[in-house]
C-alpha positions in Angstrom: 44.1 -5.1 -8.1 41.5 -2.6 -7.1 42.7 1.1 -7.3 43.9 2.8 -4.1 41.4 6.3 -4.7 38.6 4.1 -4.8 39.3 2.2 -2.0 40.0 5.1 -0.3 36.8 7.0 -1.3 34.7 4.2 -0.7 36.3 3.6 3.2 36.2 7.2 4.1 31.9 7.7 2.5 31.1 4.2 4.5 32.6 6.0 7.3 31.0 9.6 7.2 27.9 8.1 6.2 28.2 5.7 9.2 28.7 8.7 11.8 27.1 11.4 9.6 30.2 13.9 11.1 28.3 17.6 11.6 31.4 19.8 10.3 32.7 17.2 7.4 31.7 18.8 4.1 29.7 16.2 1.9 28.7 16.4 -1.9 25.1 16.3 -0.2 25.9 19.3 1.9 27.7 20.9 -0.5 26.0 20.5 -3.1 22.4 19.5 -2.1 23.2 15.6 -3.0 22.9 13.9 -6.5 19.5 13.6 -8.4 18.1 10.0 -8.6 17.1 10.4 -12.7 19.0 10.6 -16.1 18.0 14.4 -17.3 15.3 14.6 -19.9 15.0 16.1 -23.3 14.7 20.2 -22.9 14.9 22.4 -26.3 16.7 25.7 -25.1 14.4 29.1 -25.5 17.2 31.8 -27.0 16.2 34.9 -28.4 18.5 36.8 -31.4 19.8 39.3 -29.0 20.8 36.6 -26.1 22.7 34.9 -29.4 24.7 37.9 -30.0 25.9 38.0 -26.5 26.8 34.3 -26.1 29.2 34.1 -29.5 31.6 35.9 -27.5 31.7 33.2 -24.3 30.8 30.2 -26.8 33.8 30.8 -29.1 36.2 31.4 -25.2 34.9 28.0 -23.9 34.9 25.9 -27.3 38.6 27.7 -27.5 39.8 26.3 -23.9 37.6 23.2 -24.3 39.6 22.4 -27.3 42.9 22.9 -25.5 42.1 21.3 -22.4 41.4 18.3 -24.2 44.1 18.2 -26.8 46.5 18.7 -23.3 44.7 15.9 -21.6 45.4 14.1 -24.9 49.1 14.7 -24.5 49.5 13.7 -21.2 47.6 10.6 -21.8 50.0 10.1 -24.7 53.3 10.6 -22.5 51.5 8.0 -20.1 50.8 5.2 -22.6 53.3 6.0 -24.9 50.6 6.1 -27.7 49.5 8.7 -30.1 46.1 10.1 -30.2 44.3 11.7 -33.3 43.6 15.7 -32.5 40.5 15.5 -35.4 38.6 12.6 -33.5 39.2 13.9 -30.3 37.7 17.8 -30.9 35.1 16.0 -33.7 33.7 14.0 -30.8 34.2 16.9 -28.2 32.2 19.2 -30.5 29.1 16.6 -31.2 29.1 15.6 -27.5 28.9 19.6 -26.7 26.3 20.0 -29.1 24.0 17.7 -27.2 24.6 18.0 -23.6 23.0 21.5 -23.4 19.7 19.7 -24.7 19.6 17.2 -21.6 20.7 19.9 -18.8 24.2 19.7 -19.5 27.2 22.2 -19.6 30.4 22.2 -22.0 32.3 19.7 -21.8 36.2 18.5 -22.6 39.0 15.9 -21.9 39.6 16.0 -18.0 43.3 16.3 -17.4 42.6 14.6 -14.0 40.7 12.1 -14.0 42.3 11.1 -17.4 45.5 10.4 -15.3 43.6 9.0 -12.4 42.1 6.4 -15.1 45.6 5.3 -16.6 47.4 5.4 -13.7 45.1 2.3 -12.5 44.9 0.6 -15.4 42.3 2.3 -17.6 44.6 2.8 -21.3 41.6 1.4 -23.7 38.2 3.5 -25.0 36.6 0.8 -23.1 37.5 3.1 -20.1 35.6 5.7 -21.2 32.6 3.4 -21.6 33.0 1.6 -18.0 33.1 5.3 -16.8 29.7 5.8 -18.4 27.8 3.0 -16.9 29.3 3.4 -13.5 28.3 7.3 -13.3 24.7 6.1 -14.5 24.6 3.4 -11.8 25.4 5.9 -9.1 22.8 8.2 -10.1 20.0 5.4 -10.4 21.0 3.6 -7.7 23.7 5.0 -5.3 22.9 8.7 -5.2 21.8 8.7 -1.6 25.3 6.9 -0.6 27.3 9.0 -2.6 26.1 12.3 -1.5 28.0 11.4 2.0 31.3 11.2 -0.3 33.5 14.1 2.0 34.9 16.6 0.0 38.2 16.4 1.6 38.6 12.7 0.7 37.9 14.0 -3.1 40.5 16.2 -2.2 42.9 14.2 -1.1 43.0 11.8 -4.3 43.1 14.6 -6.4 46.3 15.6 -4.7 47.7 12.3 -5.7 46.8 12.5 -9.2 48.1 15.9 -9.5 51.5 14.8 -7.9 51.8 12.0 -10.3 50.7 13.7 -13.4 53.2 16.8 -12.4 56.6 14.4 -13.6 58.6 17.0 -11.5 62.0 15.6 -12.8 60.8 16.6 -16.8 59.8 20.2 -15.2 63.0 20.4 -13.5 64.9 18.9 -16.6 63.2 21.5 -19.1 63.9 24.5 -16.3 67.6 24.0 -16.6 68.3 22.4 -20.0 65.1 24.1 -22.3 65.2 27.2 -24.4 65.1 30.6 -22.0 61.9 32.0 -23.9 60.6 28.5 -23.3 61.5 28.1 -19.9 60.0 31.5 -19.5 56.6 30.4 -21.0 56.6 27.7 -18.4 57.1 29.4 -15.6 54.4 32.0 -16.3 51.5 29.5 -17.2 52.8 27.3 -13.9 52.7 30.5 -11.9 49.7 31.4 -13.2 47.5 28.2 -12.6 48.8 28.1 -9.6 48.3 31.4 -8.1 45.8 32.6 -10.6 43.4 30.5 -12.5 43.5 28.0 -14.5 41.1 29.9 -17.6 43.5 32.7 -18.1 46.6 30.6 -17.5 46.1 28.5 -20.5 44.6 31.5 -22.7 48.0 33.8 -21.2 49.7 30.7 -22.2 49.0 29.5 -25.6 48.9 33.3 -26.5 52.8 33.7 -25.6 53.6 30.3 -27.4 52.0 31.6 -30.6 54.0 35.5 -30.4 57.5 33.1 -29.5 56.8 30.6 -32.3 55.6 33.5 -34.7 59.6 35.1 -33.6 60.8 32.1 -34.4 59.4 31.6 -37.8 60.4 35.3 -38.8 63.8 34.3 -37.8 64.0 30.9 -39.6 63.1 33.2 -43.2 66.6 33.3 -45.1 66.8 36.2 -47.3 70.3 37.3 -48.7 71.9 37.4 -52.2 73.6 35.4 -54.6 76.5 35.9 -56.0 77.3 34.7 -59.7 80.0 31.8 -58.8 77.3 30.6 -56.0 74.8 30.2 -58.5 77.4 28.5 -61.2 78.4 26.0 -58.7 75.0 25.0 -57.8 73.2 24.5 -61.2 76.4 23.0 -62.5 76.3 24.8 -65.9 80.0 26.3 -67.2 78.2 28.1 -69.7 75.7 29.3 -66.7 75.9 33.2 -67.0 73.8 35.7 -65.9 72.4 38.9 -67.9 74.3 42.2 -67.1 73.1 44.5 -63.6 71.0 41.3 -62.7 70.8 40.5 -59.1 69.5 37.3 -57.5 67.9 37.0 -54.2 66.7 34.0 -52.6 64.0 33.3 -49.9 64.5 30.4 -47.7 61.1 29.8 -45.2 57.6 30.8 -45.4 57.1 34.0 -46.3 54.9 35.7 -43.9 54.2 39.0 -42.1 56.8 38.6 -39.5 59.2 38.3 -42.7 57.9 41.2 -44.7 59.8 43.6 -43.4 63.0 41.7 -43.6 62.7 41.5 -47.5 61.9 45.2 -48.2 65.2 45.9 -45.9 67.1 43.6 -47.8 66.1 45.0 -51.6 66.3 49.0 -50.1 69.2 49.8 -52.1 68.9 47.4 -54.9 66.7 48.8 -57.1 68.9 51.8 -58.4 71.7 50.0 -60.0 70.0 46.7 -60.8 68.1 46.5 -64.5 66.8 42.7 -63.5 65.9 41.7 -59.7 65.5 37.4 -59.5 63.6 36.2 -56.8 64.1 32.8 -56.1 61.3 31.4 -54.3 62.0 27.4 -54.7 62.4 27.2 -50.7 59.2 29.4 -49.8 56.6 26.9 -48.8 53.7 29.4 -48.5 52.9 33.1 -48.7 49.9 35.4 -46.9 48.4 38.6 -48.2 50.7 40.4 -45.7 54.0 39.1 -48.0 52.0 39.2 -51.3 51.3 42.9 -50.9 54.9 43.6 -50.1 55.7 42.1 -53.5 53.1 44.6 -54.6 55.2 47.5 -53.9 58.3 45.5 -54.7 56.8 45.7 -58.2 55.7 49.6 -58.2 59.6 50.6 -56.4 60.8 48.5 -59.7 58.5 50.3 -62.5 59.7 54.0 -61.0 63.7 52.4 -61.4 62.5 50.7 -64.2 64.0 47.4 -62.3 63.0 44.3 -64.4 61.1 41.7 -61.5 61.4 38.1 -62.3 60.0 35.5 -60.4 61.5 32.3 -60.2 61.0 28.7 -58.9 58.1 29.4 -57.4 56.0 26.3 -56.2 52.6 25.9 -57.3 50.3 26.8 -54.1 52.0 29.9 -54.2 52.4 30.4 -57.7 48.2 30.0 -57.6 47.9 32.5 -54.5 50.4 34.9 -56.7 48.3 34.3 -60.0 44.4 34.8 -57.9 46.0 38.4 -56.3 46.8 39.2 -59.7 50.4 39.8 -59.1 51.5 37.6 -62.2 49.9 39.3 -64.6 51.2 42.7 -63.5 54.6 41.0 -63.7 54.4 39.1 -66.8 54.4 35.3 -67.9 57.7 36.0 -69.5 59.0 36.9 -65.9 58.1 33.8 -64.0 60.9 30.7 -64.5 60.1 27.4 -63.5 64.3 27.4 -62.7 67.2 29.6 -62.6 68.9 28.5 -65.6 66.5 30.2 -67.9 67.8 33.6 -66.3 70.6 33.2 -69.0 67.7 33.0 -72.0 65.5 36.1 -70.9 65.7 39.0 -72.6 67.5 42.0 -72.2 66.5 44.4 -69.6 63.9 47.1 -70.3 64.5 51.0 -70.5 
């Protein structure tokens, strides 16, 4: 019932501080032991200029802090098989960073570790957390002269064992040979690169390539192609559904974004010269940046110089409101937006 590490730290500090060992590298040696008081009060004297220069680190280590917990999160998760909430845990984070600088203190996050030492003996409640508290304040009140003959190496050694049972080497293996390539590849470089590297730049190297793959992958989840009449008959269900003379329908399936931008302009290159109304269906589009908006910008102009009629239709509220604040509906007209395809067959005739 009491946890292997601790038994085995406790046995192996009673035993170096027993024979005080010369060349046995101690927390005291090391380190110059443990103070024997909680740290006091201390307002930090910055100047304006030694501001400027910190943003730069501050933002870096509030960026990692925030990942490093939200991974020690997700481990703990996969442990417990519970779910943890991402706004308490960097909400807590953040106030507990705010004030350990006032008492001494450095930043702060969720230990990966020690998180997995807890659970793997038994510690799966907040209570944990709390118990960890008052133990770390007993040792420093009471026990700092004993624990600064903890050995290094015996530190070592348990942290070997949490790192082997934290590493679930049969999911690595399984997501090697079964996972996505660009995934696998993702893996192996952040692995690699803790490994052999550090730990900093592997999960910065990291979480930068999983946002460029998942930014490809969102590009290649937009849908843009062309509809032909019968398509657009079957689907609204309407015999009488026709659509007005050199109209041509084009529909957007995803979120319309700067990694799609491109895609639509390709699309609609050789549209505008024989088209007198170009539909955009936008029902499945369920948000739209600045980069997309200003495409539909020249999408507009490119349609004035073939004097292309641009209608809008289906078009969900958030993005009808981003479309209405850049001013891109009242360049286009009321008349042109449609709350549904079927009005297509009401609009007027084309313009000359």
């Amino acid at each position: 019932r009491i946890p292997s590490p601790l038994v085995a730290m406790v046995v192996a500090t009673l035993v170096e501080w027993y024979f005080n060992f010369e060349n046995v590298a101690t927390i005291g040696s090391a380190f110059g032991g443990i103070p024997q008081s909680l740290p006091h009060f201390q307002m930090p004297s910055l100047t304006f200029s030694e501001v400027l220069q910190m943003i730069g680190p501050a933002f870096t280590i509030a960026l990692l802090g925030a990942i490093e917990s939200l991974l020690s999160a997700v481990v703990a998760d996969g442990m417990t098989n519970t779910k943890h909430d991402s706004n308490q845990e960097l909400i807590g984070q953040g106030i507990a960073n705010i004030f350990s600088p006032l008492f001494g203190g450095f930043a702060s996050t969720g230990a990966i570790a020690r998180t997995a030492s807890n659970i793997r003996n038994g510690g799966t409640s907040p209570l944990a957390g709390l118990v960890h508290v008052v133990t770390l304040v007993i040792i420093i009140l009471v026990l700092a002269p004993l624990a600064s003959h903890i050995p290094l190496c015996a530190l070592s050694a348990i942290l070997f064992v949490v790192a082997y049972n934290m590493s679930e080497l049969h999911r690595f293996s399984h997501m090697v040979r079964t996972a996505p390539r660009s995934d696998v590849a993702v893996l192996l470089i952040t692995f690699l690169l803790t490994v052999f590297g550090d730990l900093v730049i592997a999960v910065n190297i990291g979480v930068l390539l999983a946002c460029l793959l998942f930014m490809k992958r969102m590009s290649e989840a937009v849908a843009i192609g062309q509809q032909a009449h019968d398509e657009l008959k079957m689907e609204t269900g309407d015999i009488n559904f026709k659509l007005p003379p050199k109209t041509v329908v084009f529909s957007i399936e995803g979120p319309f974004f700067f990694g799609a931008a491109q895609r639509l302009e390709s699309a609609l290159e050789n549209v505008h010269g024989h088209a007198d109304i170009l539909v955009l269906r936008l029902g499945k589009v369920p948000f739209i940046d600045a980069t997309a908006m200003q495409s539909l910008w020249d999408l507009l102009d490119t349609c004035k110089q073939h004097n292309t009629r641009l209608v809008l239709c289906e078009a969900k509220p958030n993005v009808l409101k981003k479309l209405k604040i850049a001013g891109l509906i009242g360049q286009i007209g009321t008349g042109n937006i449609l709350a549904h395809i079927n009005q297509i067959t009401h609009i007027e005739e084309a313009f000359k």
